[in-house]
N, CA, C and O atoms as CSV, one atom per row, in Angstrom:
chain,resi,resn,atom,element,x,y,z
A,1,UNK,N,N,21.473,-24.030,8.129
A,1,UNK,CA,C,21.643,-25.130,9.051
A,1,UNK,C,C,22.881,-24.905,9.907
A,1,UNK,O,O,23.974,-24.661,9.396
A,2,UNK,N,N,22.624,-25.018,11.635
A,2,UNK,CA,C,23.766,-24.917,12.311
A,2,UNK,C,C,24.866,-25.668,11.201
A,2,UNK,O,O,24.773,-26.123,10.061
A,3,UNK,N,N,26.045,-25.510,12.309
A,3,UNK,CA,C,27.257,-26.986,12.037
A,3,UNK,C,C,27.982,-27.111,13.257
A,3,UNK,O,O,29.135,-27.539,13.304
A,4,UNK,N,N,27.339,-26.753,14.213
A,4,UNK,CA,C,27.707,-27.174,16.018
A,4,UNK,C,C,26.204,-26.764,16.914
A,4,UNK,O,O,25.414,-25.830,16.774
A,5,UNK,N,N,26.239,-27.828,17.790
A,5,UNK,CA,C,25.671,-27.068,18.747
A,5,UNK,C,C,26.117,-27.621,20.475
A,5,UNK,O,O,26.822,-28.626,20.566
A,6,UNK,N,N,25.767,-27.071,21.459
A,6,UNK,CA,C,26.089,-27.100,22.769
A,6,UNK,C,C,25.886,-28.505,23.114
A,6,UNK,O,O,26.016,-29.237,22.133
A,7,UNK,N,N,25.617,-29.084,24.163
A,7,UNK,CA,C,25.144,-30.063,24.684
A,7,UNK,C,C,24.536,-29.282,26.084
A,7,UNK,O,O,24.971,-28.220,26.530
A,8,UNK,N,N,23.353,-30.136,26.689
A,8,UNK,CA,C,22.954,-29.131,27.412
A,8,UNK,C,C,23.817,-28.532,28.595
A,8,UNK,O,O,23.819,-27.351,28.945
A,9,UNK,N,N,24.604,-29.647,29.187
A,9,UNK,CA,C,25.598,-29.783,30.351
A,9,UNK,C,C,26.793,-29.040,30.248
A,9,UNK,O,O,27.733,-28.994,31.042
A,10,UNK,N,N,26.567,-28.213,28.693
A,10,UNK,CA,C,27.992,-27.084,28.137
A,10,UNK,C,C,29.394,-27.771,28.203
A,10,UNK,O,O,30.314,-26.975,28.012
A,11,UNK,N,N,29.806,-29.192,28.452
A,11,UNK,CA,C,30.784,-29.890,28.273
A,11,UNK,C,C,30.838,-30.555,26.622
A,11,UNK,O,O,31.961,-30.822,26.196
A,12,UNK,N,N,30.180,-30.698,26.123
A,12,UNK,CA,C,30.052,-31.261,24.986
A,12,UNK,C,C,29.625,-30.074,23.644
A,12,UNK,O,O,28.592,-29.408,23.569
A,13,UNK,N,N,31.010,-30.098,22.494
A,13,UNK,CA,C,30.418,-29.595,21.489
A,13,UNK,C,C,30.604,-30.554,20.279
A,13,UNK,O,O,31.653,-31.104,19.943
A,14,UNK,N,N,29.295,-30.653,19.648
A,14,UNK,CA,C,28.382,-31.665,18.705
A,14,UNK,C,C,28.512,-31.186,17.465
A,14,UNK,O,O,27.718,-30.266,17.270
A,15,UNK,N,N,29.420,-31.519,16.238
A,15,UNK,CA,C,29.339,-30.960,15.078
A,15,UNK,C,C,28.376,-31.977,14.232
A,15,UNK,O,O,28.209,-33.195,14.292
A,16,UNK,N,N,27.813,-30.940,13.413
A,16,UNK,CA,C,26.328,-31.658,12.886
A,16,UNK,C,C,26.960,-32.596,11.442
A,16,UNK,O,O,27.828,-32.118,10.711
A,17,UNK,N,N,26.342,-33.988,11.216
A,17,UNK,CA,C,26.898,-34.685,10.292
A,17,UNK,C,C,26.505,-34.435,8.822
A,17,UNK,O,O,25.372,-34.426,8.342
A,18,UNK,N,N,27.926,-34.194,8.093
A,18,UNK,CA,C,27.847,-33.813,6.903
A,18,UNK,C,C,28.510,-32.079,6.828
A,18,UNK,O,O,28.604,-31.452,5.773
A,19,UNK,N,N,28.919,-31.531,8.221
A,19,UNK,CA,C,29.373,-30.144,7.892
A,19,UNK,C,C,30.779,-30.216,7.346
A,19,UNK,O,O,31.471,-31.183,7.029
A,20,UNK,N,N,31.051,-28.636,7.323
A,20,UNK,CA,C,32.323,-28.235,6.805
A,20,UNK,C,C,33.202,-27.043,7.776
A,20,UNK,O,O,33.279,-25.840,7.524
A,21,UNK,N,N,33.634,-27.550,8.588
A,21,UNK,CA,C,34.216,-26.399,9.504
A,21,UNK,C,C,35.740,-25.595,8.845
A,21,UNK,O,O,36.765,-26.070,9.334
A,22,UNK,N,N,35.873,-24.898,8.211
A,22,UNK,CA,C,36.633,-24.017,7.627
A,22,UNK,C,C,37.621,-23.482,8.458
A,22,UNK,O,O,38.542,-23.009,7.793
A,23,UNK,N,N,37.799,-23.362,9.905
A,23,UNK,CA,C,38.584,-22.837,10.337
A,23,UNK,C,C,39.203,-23.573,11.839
A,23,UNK,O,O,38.724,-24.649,12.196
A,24,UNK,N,N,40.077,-23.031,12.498
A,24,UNK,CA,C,40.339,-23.667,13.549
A,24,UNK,C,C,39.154,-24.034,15.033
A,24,UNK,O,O,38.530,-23.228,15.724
A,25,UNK,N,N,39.197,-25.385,15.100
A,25,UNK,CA,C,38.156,-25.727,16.340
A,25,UNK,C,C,38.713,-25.885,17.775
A,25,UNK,O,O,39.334,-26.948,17.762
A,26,UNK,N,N,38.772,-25.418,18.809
A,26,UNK,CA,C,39.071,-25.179,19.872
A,26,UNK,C,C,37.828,-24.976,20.817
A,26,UNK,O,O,37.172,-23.935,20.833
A,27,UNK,N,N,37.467,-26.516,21.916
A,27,UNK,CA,C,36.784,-26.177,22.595
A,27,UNK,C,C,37.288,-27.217,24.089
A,27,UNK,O,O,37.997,-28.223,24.096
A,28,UNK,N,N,36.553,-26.452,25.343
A,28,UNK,CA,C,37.184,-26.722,26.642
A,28,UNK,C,C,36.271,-27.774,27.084
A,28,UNK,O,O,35.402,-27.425,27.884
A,29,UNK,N,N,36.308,-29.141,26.669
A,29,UNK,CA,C,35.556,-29.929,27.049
A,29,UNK,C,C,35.382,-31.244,25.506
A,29,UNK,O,O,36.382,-31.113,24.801
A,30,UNK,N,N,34.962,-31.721,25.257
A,30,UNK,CA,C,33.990,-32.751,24.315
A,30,UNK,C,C,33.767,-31.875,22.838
A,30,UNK,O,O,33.189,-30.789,22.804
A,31,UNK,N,N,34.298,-32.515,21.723
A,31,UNK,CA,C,34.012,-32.612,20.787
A,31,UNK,C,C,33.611,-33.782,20.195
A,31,UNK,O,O,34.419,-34.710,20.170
A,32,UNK,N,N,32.315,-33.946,19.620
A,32,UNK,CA,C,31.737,-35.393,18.795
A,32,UNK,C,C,31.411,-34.903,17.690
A,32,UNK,O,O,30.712,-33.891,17.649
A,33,UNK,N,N,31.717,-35.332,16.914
A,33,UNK,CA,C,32.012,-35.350,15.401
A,33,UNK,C,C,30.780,-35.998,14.326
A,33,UNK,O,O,30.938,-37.193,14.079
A,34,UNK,N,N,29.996,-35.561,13.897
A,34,UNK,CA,C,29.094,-36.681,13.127
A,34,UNK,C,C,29.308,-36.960,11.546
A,34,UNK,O,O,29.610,-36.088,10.730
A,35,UNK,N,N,29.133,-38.098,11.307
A,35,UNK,CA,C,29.759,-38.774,10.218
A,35,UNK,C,C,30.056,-38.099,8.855
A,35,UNK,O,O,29.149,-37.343,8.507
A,36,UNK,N,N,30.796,-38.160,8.247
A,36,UNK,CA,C,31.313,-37.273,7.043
A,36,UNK,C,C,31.650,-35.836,7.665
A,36,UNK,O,O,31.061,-35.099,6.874
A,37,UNK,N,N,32.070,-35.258,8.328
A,37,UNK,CA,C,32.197,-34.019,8.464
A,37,UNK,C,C,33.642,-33.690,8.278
A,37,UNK,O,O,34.497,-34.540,8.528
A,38,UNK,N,N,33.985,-32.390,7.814
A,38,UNK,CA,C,35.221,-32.035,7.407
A,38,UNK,C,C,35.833,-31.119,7.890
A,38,UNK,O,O,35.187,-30.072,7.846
A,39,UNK,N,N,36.749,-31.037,8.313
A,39,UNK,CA,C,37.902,-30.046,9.111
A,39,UNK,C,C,39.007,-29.256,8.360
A,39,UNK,O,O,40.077,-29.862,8.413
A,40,UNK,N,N,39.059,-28.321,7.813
A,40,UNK,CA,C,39.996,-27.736,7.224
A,40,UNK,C,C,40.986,-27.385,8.231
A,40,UNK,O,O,42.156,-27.669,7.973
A,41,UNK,N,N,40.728,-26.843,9.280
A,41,UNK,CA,C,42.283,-26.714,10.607
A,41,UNK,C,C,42.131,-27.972,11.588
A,41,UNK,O,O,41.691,-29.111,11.436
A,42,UNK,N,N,42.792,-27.133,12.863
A,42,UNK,CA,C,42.719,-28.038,13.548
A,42,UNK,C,C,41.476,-28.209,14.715
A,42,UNK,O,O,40.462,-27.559,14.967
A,43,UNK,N,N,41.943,-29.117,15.137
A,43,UNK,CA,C,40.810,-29.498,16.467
A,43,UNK,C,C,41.518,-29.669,17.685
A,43,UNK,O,O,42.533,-30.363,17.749
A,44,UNK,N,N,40.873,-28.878,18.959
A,44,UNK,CA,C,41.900,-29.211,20.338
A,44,UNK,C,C,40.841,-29.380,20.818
A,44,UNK,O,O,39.911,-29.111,20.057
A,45,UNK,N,N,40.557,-29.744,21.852
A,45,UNK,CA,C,39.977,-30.376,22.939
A,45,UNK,C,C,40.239,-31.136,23.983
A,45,UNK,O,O,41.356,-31.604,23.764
A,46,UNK,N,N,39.774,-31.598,25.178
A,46,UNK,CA,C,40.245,-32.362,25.921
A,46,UNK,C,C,39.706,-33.666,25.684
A,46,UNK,O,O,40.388,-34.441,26.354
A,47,UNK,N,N,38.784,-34.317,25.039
A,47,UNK,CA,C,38.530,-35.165,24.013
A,47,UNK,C,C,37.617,-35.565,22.658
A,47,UNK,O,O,36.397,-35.597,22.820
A,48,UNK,N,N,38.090,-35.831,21.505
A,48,UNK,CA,C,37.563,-36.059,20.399
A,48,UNK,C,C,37.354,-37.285,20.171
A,48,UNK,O,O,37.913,-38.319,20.539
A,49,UNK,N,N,35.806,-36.878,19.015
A,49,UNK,CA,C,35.427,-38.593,18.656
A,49,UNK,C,C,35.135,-37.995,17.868
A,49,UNK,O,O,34.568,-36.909,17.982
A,50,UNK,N,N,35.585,-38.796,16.367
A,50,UNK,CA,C,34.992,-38.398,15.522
A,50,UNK,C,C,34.262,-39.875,14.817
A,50,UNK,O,O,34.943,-40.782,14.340
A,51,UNK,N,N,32.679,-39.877,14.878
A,51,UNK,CA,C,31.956,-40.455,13.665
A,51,UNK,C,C,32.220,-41.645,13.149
A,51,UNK,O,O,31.752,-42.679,13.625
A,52,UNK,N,N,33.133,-41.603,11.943
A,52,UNK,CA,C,33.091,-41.865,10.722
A,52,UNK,C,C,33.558,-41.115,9.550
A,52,UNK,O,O,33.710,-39.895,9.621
A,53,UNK,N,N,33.777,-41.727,8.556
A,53,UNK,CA,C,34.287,-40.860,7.604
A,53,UNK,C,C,34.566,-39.457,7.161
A,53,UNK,O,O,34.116,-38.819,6.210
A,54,UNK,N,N,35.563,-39.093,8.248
A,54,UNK,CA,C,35.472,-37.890,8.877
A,54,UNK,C,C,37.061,-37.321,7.742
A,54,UNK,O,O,37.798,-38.141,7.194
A,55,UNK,N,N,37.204,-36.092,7.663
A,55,UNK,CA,C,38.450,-35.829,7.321
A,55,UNK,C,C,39.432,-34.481,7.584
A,55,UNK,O,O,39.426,-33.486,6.859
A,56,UNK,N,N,40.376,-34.687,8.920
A,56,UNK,CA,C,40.918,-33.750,9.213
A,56,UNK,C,C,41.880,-33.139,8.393
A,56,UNK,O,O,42.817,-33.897,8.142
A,57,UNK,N,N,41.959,-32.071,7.915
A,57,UNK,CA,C,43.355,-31.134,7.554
A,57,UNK,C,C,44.581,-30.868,8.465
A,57,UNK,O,O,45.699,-31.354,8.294
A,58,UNK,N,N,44.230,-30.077,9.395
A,58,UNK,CA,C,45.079,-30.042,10.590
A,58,UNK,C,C,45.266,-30.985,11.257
A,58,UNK,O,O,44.970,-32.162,11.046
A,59,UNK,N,N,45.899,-30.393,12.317
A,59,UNK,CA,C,45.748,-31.419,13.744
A,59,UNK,C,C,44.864,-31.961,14.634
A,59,UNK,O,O,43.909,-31.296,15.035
A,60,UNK,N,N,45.032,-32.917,14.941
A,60,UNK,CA,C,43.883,-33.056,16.153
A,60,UNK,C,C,44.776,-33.223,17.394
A,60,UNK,O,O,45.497,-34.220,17.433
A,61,UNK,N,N,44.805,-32.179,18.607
A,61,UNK,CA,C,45.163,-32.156,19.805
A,61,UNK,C,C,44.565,-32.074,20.820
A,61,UNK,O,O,44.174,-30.966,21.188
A,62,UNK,N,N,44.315,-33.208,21.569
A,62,UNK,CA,C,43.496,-33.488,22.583
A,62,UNK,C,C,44.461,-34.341,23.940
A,62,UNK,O,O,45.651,-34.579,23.730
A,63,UNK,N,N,43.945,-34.661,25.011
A,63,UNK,CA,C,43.932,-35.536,25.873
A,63,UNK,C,C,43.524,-37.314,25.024
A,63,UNK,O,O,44.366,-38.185,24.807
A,64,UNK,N,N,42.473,-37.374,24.797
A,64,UNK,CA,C,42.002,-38.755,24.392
A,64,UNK,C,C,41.508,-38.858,23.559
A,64,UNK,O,O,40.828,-37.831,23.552
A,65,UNK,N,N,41.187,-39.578,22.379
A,65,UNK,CA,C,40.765,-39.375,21.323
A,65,UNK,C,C,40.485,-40.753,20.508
A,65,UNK,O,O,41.289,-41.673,20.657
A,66,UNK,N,N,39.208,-40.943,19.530
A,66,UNK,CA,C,38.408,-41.923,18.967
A,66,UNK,C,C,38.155,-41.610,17.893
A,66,UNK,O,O,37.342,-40.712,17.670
A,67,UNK,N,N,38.801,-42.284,16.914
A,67,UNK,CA,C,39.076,-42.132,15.776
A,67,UNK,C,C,37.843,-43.187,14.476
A,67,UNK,O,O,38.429,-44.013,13.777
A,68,UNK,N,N,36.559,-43.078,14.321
A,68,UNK,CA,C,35.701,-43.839,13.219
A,68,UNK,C,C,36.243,-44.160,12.213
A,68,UNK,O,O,36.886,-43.442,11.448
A,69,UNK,N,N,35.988,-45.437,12.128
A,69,UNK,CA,C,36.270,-46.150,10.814
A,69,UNK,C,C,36.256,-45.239,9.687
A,69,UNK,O,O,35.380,-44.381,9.583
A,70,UNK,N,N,37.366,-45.412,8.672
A,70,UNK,CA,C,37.256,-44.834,7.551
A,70,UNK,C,C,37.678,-43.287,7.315
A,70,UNK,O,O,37.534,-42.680,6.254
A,71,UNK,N,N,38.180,-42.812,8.415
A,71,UNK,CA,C,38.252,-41.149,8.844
A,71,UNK,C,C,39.839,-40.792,8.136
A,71,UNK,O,O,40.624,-41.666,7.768
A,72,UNK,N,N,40.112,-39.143,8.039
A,72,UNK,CA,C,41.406,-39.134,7.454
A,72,UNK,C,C,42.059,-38.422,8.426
A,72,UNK,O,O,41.383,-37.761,9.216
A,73,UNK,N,N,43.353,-38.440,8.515
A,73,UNK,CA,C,43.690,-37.377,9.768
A,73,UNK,C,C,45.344,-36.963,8.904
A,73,UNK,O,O,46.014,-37.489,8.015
A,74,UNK,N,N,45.462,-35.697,9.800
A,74,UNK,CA,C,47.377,-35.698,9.104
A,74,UNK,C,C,47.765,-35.922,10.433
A,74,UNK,O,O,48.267,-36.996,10.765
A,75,UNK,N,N,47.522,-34.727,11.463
A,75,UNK,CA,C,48.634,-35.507,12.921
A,75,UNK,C,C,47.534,-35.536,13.853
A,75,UNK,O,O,46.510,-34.854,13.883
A,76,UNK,N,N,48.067,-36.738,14.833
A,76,UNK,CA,C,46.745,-36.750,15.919
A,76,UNK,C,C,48.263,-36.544,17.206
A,76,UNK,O,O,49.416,-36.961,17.096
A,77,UNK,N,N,47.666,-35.815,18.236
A,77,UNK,CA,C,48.632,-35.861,19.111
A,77,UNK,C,C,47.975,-35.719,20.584
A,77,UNK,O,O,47.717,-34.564,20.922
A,78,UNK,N,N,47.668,-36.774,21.519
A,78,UNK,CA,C,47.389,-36.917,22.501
A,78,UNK,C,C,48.243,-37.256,23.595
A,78,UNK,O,O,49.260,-37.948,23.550
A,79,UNK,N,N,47.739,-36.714,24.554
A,79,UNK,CA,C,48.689,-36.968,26.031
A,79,UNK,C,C,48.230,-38.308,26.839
A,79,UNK,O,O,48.994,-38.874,27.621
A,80,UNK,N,N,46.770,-38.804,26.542
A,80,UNK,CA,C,46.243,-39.996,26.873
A,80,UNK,C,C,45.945,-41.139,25.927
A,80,UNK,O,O,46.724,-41.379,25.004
A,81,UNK,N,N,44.791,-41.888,26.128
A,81,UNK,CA,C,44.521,-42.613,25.152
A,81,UNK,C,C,44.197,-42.546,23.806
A,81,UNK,O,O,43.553,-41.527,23.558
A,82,UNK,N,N,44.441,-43.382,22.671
A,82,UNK,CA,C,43.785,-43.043,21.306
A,82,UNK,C,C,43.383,-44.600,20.594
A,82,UNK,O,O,44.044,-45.620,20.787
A,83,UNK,N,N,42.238,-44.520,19.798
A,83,UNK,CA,C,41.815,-45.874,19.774
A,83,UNK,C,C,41.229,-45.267,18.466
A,83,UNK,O,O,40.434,-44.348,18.274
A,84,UNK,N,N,42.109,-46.360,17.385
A,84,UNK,CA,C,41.960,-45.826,15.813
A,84,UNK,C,C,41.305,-47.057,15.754
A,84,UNK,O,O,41.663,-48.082,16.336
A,85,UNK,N,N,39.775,-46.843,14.617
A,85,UNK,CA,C,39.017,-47.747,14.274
A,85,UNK,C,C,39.584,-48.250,12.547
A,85,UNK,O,O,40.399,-47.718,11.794
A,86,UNK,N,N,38.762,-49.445,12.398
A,86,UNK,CA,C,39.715,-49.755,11.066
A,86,UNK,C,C,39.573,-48.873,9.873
A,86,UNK,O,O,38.733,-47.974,9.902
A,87,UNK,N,N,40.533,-49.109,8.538
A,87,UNK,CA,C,40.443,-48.123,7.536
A,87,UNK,C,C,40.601,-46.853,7.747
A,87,UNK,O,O,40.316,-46.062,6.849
A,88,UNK,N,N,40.983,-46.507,8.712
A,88,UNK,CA,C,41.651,-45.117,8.875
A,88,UNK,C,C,43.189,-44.935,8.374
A,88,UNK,O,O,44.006,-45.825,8.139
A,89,UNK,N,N,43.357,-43.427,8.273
A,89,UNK,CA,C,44.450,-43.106,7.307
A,89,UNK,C,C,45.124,-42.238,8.291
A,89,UNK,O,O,44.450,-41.911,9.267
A,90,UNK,N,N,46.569,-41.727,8.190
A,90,UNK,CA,C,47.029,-40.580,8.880
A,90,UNK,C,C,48.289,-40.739,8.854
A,90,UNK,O,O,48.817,-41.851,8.883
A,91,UNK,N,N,48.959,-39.572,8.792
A,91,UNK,CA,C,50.374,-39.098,8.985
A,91,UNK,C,C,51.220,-39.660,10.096
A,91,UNK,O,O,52.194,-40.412,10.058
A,92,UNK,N,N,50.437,-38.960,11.321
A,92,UNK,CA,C,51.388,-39.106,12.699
A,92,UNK,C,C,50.203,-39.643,13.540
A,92,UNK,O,O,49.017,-39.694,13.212
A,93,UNK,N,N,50.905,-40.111,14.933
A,93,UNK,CA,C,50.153,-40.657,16.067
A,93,UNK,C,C,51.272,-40.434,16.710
A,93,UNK,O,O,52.351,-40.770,16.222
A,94,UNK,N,N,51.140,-39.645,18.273
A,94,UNK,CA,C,51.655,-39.832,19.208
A,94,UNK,C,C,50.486,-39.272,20.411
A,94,UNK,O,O,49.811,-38.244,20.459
A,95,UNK,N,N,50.629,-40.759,21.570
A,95,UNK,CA,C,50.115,-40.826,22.281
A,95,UNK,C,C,50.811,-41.505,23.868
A,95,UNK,O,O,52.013,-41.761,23.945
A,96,UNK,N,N,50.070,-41.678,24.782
A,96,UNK,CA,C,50.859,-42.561,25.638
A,96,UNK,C,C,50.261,-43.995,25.432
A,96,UNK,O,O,50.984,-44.934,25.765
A,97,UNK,N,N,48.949,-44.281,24.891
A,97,UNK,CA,C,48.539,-45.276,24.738
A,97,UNK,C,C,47.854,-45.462,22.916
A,97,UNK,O,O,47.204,-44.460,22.620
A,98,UNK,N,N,47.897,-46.244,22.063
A,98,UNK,CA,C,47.337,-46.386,21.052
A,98,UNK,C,C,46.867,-47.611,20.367
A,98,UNK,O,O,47.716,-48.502,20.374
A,99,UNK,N,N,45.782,-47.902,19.792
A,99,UNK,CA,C,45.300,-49.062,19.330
A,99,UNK,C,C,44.856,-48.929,18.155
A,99,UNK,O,O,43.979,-48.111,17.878
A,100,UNK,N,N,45.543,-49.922,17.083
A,100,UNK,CA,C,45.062,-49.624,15.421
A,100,UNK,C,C,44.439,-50.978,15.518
A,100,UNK,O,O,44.639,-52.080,16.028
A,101,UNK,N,N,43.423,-50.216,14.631
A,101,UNK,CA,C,42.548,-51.797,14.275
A,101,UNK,C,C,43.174,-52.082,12.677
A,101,UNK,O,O,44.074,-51.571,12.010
A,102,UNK,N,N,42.284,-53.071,12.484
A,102,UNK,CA,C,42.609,-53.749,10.843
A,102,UNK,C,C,42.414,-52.865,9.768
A,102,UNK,O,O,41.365,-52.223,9.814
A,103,UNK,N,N,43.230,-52.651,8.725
A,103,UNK,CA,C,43.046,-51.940,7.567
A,103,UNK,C,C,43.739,-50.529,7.840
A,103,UNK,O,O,43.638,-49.813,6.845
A,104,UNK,N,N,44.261,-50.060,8.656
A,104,UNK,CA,C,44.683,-48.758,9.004
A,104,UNK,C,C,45.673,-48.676,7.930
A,104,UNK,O,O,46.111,-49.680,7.367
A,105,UNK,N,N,45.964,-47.690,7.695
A,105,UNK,CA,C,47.477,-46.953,6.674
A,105,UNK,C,C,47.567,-45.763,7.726
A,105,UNK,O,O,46.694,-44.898,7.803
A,106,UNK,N,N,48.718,-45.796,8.543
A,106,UNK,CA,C,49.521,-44.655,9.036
A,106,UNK,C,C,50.817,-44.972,9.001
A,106,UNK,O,O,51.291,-46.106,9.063
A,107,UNK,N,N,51.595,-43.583,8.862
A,107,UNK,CA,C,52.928,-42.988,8.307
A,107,UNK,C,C,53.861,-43.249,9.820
A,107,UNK,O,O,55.058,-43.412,9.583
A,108,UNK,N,N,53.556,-43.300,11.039
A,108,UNK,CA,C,54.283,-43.248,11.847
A,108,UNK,C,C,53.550,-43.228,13.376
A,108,UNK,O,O,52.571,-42.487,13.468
A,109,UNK,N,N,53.899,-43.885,14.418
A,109,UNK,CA,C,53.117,-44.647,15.786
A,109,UNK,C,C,54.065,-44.579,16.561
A,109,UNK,O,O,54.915,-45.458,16.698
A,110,UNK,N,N,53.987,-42.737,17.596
A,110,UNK,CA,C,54.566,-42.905,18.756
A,110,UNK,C,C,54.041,-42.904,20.351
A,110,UNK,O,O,53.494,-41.933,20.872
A,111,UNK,N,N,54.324,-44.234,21.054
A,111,UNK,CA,C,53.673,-43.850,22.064
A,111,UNK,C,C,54.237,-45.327,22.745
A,111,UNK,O,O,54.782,-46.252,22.143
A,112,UNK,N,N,53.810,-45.191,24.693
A,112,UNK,CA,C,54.334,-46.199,24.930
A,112,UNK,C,C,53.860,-47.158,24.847
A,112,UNK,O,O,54.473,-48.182,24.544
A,113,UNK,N,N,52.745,-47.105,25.070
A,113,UNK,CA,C,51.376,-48.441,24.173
A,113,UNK,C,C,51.446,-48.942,23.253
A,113,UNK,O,O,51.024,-47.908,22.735
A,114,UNK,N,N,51.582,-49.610,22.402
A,114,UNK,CA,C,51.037,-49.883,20.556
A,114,UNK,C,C,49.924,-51.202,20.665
A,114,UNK,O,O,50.021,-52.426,20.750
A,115,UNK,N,N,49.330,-50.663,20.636
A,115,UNK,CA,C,48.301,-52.156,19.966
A,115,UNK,C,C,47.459,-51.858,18.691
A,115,UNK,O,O,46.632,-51.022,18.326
A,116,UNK,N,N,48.276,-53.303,18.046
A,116,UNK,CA,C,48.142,-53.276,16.298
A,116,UNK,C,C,46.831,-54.287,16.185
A,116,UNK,O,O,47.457,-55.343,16.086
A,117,UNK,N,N,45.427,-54.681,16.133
A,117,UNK,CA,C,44.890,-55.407,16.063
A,117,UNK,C,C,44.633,-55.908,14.696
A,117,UNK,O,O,43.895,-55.190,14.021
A,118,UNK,N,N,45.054,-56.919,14.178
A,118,UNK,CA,C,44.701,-57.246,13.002
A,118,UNK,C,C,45.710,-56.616,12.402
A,118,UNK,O,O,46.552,-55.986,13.043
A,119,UNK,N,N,45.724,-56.800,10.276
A,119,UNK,CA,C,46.724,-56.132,9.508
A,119,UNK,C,C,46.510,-54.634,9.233
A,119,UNK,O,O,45.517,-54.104,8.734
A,120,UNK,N,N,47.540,-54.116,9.623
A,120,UNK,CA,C,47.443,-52.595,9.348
A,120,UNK,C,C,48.795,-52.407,9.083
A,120,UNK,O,O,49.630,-53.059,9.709
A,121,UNK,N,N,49.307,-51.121,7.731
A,121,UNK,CA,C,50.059,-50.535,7.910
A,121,UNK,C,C,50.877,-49.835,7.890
A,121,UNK,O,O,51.084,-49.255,6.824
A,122,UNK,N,N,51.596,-49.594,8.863
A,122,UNK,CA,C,52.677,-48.460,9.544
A,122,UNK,C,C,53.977,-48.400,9.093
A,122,UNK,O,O,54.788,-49.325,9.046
A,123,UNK,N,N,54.122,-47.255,8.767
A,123,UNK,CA,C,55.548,-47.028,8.091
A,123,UNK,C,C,56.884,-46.757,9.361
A,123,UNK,O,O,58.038,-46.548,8.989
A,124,UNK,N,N,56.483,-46.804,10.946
A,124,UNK,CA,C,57.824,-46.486,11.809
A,124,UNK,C,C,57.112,-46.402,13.071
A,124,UNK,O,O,56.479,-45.378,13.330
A,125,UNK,N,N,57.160,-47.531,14.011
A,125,UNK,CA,C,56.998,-47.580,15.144
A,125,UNK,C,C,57.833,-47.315,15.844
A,125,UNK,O,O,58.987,-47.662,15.592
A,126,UNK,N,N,57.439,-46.462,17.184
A,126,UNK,CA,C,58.363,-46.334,18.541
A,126,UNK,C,C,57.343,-46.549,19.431
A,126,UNK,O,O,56.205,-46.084,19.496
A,127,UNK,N,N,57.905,-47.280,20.059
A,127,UNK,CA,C,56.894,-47.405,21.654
A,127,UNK,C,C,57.984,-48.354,22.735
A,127,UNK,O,O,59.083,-48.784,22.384
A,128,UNK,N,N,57.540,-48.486,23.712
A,128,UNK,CA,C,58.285,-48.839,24.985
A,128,UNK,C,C,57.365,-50.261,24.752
A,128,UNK,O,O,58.081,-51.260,24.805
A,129,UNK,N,N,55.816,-50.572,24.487
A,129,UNK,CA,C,55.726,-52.218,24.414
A,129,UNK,C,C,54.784,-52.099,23.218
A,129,UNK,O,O,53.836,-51.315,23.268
A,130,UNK,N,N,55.074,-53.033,21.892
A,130,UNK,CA,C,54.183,-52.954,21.049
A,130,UNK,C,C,53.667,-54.726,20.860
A,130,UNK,O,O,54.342,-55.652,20.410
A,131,UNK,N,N,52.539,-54.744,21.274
A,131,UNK,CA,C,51.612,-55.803,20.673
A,131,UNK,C,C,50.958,-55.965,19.325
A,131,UNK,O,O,50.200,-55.156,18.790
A,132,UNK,N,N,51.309,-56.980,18.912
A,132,UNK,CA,C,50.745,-57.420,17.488
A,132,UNK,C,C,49.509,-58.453,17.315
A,132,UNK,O,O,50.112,-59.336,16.704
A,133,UNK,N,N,48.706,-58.746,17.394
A,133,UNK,CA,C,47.633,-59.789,16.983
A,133,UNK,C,C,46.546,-59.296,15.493
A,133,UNK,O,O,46.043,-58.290,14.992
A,134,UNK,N,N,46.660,-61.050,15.235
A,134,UNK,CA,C,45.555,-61.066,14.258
A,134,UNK,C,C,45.225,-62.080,14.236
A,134,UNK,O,O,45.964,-63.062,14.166
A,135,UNK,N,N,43.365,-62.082,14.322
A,135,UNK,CA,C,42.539,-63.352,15.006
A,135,UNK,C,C,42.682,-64.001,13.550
A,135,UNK,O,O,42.477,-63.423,12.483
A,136,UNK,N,N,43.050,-65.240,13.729
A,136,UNK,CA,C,42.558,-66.447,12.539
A,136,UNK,C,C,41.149,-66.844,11.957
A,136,UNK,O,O,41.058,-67.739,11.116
């Protein structure tokens, strides 16, 4: 069974859900991630989505990046947006923009954005404006 394939438009590479990528991922365009899949290095791209219960080893270095509920990461490091879904886990975040939803556990949130939605949490914020809400 593959554990990537193209998209037809060659901007998009599709890892198949449930693989195991063993080594470093580097591609010039779109990485989508399908649910449970596992990363032993890192991932670069100009943007990632991963799934769902996804679990990175390495890094993830991208432009923008979408993080599925429940996923593990050690560092995510983007130059644009990043939008962590709830129950996600991770080391580092630095971005220019970032949004944790409810249930998150991360170690540290740099960027000039912060939006914390709901309880999550973070062991050391830096940002230039951080928003806090949680709906009643």
């Amino acid at each position: 069974m593959k554990k990537y394939r193209i998209s037809d438009d060659g901007k998009t590479l599709v890892v198949v859900k449930d693989s195991i990528v063993d080594k470093h991922l580097r591609y010039e365009g779109r990485i989508l991630a399908g649910i449970m899949s596992s990363f032993w290095g890192n991932i670069e791209a100009e943007e990632v989505r991963l799934a769902g219960r996804n679990v990175v080893g390495g890094d993830i270095i991208c432009e923008r990046a979408i993080i599925g509920p429940k996923s593990e990461f050690n560092r995510l490091i983007a130059s644009g947006n990043v939008l962590i879904f709830p129950k996600c886990r991770g080391r580092y975040v630095e971005a220019d923009s970032v949004i944790i939803r409810e249930g998150c556990l991360i170690g540290a949130v740099k960027a000039n954005r912060i939006v914390i939605d709901g309880l999550a949490r973070i062991g050391r914020l830096e940002g230039g404006k951080i928003i806090a809400s949680k709906d009643l």
